[in-house]
Backbone bond lengths (Angstrom), bond angles and torsions (degrees), N, CA, C in turn:
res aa  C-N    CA-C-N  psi(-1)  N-CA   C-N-CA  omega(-1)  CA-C   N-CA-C  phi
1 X - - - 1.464 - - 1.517 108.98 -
2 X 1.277 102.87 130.60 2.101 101.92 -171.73 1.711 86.96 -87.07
3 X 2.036 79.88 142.75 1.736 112.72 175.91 1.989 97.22 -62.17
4 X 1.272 104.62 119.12 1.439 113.10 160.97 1.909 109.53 -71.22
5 X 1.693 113.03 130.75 1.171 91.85 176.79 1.974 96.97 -107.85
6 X 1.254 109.30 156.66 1.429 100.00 -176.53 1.765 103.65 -117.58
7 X 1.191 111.86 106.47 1.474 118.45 171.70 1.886 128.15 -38.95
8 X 1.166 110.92 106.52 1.785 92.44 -170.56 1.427 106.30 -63.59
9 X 1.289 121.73 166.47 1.719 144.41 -141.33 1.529 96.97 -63.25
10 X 1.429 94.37 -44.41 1.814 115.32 -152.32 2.020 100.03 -55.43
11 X 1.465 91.11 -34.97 2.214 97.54 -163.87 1.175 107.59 -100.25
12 X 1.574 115.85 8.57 1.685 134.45 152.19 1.287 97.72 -68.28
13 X 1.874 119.85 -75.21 1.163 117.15 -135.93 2.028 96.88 -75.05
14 X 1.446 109.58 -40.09 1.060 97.36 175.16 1.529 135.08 -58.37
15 X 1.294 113.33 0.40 1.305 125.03 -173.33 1.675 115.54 -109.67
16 X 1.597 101.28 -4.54 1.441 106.94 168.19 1.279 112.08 -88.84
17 X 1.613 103.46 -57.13 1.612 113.81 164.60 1.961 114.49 -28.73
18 X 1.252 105.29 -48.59 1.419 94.66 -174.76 1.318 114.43 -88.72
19 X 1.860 135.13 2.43 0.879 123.66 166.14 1.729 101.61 -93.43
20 X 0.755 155.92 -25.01 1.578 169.95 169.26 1.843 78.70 -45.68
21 X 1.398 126.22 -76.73 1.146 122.80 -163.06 1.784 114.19 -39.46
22 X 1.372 99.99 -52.76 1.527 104.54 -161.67 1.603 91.52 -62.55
23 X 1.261 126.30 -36.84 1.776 134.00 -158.28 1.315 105.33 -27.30
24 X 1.943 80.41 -60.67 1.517 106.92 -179.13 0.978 106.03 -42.21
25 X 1.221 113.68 -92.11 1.356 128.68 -164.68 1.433 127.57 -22.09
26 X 1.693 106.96 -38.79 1.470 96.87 -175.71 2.087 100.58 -94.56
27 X 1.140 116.85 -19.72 1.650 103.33 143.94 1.241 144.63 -38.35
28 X 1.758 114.62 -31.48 1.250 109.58 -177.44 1.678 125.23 -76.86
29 X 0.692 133.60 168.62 1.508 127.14 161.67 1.543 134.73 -27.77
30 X 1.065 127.85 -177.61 1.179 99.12 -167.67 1.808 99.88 -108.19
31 X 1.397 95.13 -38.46 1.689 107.70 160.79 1.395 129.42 -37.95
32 X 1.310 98.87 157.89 1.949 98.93 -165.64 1.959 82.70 -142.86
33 X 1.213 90.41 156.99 1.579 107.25 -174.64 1.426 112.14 -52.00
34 X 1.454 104.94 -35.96 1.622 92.05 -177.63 1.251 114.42 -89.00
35 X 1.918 116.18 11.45 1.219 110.88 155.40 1.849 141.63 -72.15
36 X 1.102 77.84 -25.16 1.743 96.61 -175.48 1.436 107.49 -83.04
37 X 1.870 99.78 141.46 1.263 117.56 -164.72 2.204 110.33 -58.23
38 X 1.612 95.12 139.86 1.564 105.46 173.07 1.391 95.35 -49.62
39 X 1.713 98.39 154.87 1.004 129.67 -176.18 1.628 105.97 -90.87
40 X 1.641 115.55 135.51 1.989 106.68 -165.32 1.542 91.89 -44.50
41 X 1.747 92.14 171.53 1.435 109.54 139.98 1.281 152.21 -61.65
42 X 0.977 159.98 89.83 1.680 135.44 170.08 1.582 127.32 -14.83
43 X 1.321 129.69 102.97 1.910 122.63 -172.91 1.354 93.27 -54.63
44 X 1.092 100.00 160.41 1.580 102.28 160.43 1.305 130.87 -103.93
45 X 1.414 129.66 154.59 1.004 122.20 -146.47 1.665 127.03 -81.27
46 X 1.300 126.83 144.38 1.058 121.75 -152.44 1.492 114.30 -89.39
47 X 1.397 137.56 162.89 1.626 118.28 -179.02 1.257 119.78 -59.15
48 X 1.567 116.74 -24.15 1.504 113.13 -165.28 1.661 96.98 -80.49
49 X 1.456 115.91 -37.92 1.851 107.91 168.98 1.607 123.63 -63.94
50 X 1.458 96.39 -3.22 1.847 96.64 -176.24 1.614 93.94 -112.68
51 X 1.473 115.95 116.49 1.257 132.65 174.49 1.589 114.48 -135.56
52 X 1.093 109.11 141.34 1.684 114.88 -162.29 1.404 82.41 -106.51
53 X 1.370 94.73 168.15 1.355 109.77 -141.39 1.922 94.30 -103.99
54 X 1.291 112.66 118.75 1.712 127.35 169.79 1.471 112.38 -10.78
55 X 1.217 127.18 116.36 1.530 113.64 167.56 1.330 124.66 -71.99
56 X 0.898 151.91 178.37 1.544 163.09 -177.23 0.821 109.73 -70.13
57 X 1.629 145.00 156.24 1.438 127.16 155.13 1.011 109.28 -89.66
58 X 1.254 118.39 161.23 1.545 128.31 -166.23 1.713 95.43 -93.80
59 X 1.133 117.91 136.65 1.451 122.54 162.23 1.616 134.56 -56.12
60 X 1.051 95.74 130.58 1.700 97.95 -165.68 1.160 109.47 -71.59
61 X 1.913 116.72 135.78 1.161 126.20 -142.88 1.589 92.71 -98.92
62 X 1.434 111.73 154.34 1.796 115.43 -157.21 1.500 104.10 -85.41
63 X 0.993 97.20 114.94 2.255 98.60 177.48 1.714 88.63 -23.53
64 X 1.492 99.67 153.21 1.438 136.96 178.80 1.970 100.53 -92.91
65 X 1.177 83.44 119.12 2.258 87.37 170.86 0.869 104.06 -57.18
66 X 1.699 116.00 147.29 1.545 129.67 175.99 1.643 100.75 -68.82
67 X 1.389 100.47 140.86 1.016 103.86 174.84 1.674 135.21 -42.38
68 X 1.134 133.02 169.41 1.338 134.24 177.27 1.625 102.53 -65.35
69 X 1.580 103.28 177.04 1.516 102.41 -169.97 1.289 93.26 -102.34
70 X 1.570 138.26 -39.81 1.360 148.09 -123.11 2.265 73.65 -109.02
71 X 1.139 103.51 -37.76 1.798 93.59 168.08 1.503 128.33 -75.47
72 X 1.135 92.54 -35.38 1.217 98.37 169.29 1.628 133.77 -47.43
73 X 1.627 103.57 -35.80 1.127 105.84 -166.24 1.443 113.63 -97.62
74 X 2.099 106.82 -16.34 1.600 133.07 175.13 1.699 85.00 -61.64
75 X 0.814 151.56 -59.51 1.213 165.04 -141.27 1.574 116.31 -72.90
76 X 1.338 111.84 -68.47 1.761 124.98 161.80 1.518 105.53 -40.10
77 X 0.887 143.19 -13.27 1.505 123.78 -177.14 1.714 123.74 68.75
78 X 1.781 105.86 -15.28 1.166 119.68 -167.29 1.318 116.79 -116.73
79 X 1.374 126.40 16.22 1.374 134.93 177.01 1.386 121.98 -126.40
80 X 1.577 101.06 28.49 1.569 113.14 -167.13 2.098 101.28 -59.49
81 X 0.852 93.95 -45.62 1.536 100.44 -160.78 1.350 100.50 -95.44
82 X 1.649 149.48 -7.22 1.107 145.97 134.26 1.772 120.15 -46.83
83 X 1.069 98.71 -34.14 1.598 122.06 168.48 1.088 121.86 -49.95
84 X 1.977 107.10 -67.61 1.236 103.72 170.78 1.289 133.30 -61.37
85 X 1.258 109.73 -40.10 1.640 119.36 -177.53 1.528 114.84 -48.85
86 X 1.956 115.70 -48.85 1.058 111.04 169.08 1.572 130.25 -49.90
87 X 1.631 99.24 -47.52 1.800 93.21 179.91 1.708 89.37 -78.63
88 X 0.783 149.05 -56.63 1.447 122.46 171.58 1.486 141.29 0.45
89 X 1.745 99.43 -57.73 1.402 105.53 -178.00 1.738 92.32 -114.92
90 X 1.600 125.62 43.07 1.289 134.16 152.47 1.089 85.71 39.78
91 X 1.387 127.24 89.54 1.711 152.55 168.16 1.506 118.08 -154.54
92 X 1.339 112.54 -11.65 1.421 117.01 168.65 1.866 119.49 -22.83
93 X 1.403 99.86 -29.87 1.616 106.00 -163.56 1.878 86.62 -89.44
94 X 1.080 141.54 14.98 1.261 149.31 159.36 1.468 115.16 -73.33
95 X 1.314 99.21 -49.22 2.124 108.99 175.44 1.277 111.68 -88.30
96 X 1.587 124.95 8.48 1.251 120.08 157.88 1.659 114.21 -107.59
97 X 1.276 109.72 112.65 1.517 120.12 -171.56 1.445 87.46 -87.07
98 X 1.654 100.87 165.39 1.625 109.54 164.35 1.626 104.95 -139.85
99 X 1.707 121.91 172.87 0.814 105.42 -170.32 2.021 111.73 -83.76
100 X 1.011 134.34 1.06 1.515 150.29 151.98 1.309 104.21 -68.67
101 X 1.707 143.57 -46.39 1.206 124.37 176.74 1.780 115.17 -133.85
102 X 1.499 103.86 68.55 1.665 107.66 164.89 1.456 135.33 -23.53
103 X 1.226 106.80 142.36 1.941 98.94 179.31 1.139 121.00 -123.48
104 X 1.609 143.68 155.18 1.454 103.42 156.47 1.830 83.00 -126.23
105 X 1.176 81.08 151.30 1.534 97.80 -177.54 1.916 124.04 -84.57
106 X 0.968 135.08 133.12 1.475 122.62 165.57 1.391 104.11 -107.49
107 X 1.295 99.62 134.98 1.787 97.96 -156.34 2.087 100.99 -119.56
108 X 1.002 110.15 91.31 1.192 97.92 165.27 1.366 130.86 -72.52
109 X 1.678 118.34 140.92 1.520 117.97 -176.64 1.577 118.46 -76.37
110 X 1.189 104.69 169.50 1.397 105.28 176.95 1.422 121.73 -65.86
111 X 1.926 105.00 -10.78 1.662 88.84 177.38 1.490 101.00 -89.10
112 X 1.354 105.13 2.20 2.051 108.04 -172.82 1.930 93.10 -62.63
113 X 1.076 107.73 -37.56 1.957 115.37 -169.15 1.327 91.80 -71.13
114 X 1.335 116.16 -82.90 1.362 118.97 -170.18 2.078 121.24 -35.07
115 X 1.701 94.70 -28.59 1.878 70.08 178.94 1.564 95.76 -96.44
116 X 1.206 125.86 9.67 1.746 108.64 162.53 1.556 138.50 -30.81
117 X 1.116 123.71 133.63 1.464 102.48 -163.86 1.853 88.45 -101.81
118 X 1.689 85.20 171.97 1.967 83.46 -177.09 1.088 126.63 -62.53
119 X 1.482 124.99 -26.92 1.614 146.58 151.88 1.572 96.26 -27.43
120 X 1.442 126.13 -81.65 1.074 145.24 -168.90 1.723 107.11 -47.88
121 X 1.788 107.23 -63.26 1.847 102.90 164.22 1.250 120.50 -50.78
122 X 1.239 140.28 -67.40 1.537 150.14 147.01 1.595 100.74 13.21
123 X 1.660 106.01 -76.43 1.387 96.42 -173.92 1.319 109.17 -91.00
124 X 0.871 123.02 50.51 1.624 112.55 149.70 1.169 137.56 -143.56
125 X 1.924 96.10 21.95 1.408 143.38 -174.42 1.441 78.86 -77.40
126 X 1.400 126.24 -50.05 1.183 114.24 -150.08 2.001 115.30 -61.76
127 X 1.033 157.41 164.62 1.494 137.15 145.59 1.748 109.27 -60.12
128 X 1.214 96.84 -54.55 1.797 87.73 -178.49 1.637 117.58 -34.71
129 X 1.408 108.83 -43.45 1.499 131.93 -135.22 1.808 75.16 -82.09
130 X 1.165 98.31 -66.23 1.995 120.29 -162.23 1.181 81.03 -62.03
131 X 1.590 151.02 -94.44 1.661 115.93 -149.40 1.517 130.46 -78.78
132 X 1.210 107.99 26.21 1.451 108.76 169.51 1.726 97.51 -115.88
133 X 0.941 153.90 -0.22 1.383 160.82 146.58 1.721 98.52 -64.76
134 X 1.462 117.26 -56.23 1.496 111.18 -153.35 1.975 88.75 -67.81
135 X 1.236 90.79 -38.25 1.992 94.72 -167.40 1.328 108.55 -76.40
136 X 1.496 125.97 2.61 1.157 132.89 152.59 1.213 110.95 -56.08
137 X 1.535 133.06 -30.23 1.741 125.05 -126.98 1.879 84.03 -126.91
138 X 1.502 102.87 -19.26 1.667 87.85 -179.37 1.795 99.24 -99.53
139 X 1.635 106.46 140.38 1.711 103.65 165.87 1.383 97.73 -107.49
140 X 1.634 99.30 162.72 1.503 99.97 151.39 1.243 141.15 -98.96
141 X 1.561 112.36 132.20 1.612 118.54 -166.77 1.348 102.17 124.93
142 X 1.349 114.50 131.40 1.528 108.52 169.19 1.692 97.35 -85.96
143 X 1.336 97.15 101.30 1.463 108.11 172.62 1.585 124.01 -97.26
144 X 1.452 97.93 124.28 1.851 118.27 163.48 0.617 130.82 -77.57
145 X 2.119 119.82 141.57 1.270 108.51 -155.90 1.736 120.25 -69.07
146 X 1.408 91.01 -6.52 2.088 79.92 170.35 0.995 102.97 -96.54
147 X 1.113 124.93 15.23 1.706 126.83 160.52 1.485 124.23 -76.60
148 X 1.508 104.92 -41.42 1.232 114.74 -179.07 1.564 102.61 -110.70
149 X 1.292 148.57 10.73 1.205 140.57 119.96 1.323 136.83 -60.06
150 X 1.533 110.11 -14.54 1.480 113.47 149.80 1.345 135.18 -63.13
151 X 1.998 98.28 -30.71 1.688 95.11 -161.68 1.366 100.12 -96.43
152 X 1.355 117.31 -177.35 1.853 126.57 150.13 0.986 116.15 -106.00
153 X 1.349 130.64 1.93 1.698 119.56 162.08 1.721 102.62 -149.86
154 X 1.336 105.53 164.32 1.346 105.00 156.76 1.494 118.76 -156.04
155 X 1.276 125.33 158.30 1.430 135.97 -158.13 1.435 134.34 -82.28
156 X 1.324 119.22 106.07 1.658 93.90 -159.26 1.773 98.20 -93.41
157 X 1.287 110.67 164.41 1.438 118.46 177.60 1.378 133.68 -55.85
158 X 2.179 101.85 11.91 1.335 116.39 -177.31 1.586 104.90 -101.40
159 X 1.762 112.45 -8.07 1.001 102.96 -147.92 1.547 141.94 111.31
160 X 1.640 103.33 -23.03 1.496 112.18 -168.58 1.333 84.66 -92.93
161 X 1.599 107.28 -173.29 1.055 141.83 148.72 0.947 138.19 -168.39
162 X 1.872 101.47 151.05 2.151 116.27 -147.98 1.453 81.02 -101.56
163 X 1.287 82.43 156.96 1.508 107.27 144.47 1.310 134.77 -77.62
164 X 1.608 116.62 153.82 1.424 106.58 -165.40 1.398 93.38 -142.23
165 X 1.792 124.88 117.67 1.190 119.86 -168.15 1.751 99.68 -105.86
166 X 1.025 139.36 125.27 1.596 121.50 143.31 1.246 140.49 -99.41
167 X 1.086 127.69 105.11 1.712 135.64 -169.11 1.522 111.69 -122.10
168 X 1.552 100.74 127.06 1.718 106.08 171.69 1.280 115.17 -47.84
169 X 1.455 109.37 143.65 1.169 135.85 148.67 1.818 110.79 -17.38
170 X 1.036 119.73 143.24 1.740 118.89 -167.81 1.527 108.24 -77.89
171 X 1.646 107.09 -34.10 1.313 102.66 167.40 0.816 124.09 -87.93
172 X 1.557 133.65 5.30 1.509 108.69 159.98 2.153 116.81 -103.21
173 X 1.768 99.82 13.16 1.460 89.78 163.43 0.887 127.89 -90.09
174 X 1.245 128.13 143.33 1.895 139.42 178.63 1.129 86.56 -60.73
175 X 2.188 109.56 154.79 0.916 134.22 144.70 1.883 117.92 -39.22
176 X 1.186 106.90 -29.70 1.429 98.34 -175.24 1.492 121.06 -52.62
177 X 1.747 110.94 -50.62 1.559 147.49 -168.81 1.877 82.17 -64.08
178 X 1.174 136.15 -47.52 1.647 126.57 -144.22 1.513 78.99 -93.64
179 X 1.226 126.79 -36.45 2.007 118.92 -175.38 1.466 104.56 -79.51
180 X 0.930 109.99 -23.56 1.768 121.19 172.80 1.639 109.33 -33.07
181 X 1.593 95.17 -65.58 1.619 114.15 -179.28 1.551 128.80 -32.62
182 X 1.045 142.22 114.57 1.210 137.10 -169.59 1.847 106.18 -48.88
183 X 1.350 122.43 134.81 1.865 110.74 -168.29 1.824 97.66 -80.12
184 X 1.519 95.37 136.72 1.729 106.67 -178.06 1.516 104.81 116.61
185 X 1.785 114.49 -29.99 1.454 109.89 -146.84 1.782 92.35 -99.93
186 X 1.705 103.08 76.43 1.995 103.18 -174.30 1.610 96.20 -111.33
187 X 1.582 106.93 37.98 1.808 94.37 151.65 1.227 87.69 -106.58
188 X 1.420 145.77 -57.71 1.496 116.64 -179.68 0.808 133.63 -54.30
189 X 1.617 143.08 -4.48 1.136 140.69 152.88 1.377 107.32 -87.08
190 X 1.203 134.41 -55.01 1.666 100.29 164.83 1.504 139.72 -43.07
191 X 1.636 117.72 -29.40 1.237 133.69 167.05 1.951 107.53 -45.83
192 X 1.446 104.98 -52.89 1.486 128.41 -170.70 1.426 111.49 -44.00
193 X 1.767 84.41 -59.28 1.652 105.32 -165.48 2.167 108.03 -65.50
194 X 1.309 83.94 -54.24 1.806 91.42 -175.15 1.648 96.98 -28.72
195 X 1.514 117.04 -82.37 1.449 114.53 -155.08 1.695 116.68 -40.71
196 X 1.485 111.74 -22.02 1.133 128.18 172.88 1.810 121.04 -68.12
197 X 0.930 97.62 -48.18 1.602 113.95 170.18 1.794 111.32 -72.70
198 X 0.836 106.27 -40.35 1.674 125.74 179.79 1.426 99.90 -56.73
199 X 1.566 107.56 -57.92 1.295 93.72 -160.76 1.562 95.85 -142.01
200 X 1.769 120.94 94.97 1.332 101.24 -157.00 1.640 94.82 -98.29
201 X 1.092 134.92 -32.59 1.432 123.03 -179.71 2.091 117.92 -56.27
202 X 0.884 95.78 -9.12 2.106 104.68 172.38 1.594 102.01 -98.91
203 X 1.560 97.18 107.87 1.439 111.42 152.97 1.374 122.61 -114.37
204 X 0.941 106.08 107.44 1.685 145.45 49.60 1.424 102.01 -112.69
205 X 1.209 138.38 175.02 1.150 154.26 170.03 1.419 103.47 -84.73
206 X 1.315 130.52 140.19 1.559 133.61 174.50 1.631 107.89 -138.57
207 X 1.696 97.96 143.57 1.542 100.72 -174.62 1.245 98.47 -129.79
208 X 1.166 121.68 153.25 1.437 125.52 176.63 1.381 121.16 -134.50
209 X 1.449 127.94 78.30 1.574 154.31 -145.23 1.781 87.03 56.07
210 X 1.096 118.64 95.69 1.510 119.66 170.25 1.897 121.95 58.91
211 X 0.878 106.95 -16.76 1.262 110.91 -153.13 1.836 95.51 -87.97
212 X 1.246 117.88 140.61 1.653 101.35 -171.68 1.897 83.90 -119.69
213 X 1.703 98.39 128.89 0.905 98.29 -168.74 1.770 109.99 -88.89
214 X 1.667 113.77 166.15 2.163 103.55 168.48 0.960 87.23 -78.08
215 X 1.289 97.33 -158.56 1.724 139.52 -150.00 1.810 91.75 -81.10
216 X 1.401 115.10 160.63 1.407 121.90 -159.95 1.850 83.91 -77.73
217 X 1.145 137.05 171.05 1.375 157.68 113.67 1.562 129.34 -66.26
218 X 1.188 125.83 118.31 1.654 109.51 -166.32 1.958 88.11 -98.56
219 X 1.312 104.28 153.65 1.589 95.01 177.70 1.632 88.19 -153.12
220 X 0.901 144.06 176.28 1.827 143.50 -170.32 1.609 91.16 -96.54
221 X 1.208 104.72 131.43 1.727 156.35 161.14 2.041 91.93 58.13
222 X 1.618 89.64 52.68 1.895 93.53 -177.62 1.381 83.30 -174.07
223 X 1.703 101.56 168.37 1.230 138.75 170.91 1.759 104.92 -135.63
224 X 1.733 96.58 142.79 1.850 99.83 163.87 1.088 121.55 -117.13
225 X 1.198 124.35 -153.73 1.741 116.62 -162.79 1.595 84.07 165.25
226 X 1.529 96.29 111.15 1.597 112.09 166.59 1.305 117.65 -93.11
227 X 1.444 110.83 110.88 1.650 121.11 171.98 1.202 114.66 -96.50
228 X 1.547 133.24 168.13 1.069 144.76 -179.90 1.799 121.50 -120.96
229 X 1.382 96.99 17.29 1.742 110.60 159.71 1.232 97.67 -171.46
230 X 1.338 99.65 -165.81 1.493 120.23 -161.45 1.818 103.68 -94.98
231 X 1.164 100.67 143.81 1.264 105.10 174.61 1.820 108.86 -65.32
232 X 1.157 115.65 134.63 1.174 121.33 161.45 1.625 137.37 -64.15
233 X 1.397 126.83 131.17 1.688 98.48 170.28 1.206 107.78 -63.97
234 X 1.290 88.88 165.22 2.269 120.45 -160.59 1.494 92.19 -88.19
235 X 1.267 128.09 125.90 1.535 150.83 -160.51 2.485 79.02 -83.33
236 X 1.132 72.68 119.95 1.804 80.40 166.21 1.573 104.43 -64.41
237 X 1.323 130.60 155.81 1.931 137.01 169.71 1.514 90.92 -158.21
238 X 0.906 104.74 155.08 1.766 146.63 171.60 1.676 92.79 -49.17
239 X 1.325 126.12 -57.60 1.148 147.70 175.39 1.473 113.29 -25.04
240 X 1.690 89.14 -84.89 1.255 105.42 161.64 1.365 139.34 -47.69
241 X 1.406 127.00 -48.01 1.218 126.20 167.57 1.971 127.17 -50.74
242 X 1.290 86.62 -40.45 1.744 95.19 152.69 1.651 134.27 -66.97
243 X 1.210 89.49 -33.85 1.519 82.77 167.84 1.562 105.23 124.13
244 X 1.243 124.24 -0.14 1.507 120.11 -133.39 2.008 83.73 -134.74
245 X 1.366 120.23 19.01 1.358 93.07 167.75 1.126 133.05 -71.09
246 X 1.223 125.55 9.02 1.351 129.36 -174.12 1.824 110.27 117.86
247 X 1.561 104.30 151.91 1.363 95.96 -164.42 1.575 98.37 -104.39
248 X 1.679 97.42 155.43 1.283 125.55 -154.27 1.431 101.82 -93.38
249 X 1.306 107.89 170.31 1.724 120.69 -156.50 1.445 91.57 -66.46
250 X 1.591 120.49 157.29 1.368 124.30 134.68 1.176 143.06 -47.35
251 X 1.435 159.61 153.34 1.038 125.13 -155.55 2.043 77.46 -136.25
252 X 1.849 109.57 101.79 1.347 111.90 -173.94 1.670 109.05 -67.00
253 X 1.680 105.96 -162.61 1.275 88.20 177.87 1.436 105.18 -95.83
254 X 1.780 117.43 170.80 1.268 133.41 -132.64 1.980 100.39 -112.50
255 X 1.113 117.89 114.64 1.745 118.79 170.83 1.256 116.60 -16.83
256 X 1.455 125.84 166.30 1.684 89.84 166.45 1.545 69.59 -153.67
């Protein structure tokens, strides 16, 4: 009688498993992956899809300071002889404002020298004479003109102090203001009218001991003011010596 051999479980099951495999296998297709057609291309990309990338904006560059004052005036063509006088009576450091001590300047022109009479050159031959005239012409505060249409006086860096008138323009006062006037009294109305004629685009008109000043000048940590003579000395009053002529400009904030 032939020996039966009996296979253990394990080289059964693995031997089903691998016929199950081939089953498949000869079911599937006949194709193999590297038969089947490539997959398209990608186009390539066109210029209008290729864009470089936005630059930054550049930061906005910081306003430039108003110019200096002491340039300002090298500059006008019209302060030749205000010029000299200052380095003359070694005051130059007067037309340099800072932002701790502001100026505003009253700037007389060169025809302000030229109509001087010799009386007038004579004394200002003197040094005394010449830097208390020049320190007449600087105030303190870089003052605006609604600065100095507010006040009735303001202070120059000698110590004195002008007067500061503001009155409209002639065409814009009513008949009422011109009947106002006491009848006979036509130096104050000529006084009125001039600053108006002088300077008709500034409303209000502003005088400073008579003098009707242009249009402001902005210059860094100052203001100017073009006159057409010399400031006068300040008439002494009762007023004044007390203290009480009236209060003086504000001193706003300063250009830089």
């Amino acid at each position: 009688m032939p020996k039966i051999t009996v296979q253990p479980i394990r080289t059964i099951a693995l031997a089903s498993v691998a016929a199950l495999l081939a089953s498949a296998c000869a079911s599937a297709p006949s194709g193999t992956l590297e038969e089947l057609p490539p997959l398209p291309a990608e186009p390539p990309a066109t210029a209008a899809e290729i864009r470089e990338p936005e630059p930054e904006p550049e930061p906005e560059p910081e306003p430039a300071p108003a110019p200096l004052m002491i340039d300002l005036l090298r500059q006008s063509g019209d302060h030749g002889e205000l010029l000299a006088a200052y380095e003359r009576a070694e005051l130059l450091d007067l037309l340099s404002p800072t932002e701790e001590q502001p100026r505003t300047l009253l700037a007389p022109t060169d025809a302000a020298f030229a109509a001087l009479s010799k009386r007038e050159l004579k004394r200002l031959e003197r040094p005394d004479e010449l830097a208390a005239q020049l320190r007449r012409h600087v105030l303190e505060g870089a003052l605006e003109p609604a600065a100095l249409a507010a006040a009735t006086e303001v202070v120059t860096v000698g110590g004195e102090a002008l007067p500061v008138v503001a009155a409209a323009p002639a065409a814009a006062r009513g008949d009422d203001e011109a009947d106002a006037k006491p009848a006979g009294d036509t130096k104050d109305a000529d006084a009125d009218a001039a600053p108006a004629a002088a300077n008709p685009t500034q409303a209000p008109s502003l005088t400073i001991s008579g003098l009707t000043l242009g249009p402001v000048i902005e210059s860094r940590f100052g203001r100017i003011y073009v006159i057409d003579a010399l400031v006068p000395a300040p008439k002494a009053s009762k007023a004044g010596k007390a203290g009480k002529a009236g209060k003086a400009a504000k001193t706003p904030k300063t250009p830089k």
